[in-house]
C-alpha positions, 0 to 999 in steps of 0.5 A: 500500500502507497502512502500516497494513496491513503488518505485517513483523517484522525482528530489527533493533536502534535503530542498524540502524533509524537507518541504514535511515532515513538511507537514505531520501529526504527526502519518506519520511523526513517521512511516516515523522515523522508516522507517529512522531508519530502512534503517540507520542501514542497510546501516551500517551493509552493510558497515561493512560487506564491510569493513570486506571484504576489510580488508580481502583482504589487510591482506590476502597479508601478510597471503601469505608471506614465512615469514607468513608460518614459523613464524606460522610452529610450531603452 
């Protein structure tokens, strides 16, 4: 079974999860580490292409500006 394609919801709060991991044999535990890692490094990927995006938005206000379109006229 793949742990993508399990998808259970328990009502568990961070110290019940730490406890369920103690419980687990060490070779689950470094399976769960790359899982961890894995899902760490995505999330932060997604938020740089987020923050990326939002900076675009907030830079393109100044890129419309009249002032923008004649400093750059003769470039």
């Amino acid at each position: 079974m793949e742990a993508a394609n399990l998808n259970i919801n328990l009502p568990l709060n961070f110290n019940q999860v730490v406890d369920l991991v103690r419980q687990l044999p060490y070779n689950e535990k470094l399976k769960l580490s790359e899982v961890l890692k894995k899902e760490t490094k995505q999330k932060k990927e997604n938020n740089n292409i987020l923050t990326h995006f939002a900076s675009e938005k907030v830079l393109a206000k100044d890129w419309l500006l009249p002032e923008e379109d004649e400093a750059w006229k003769d470039l």
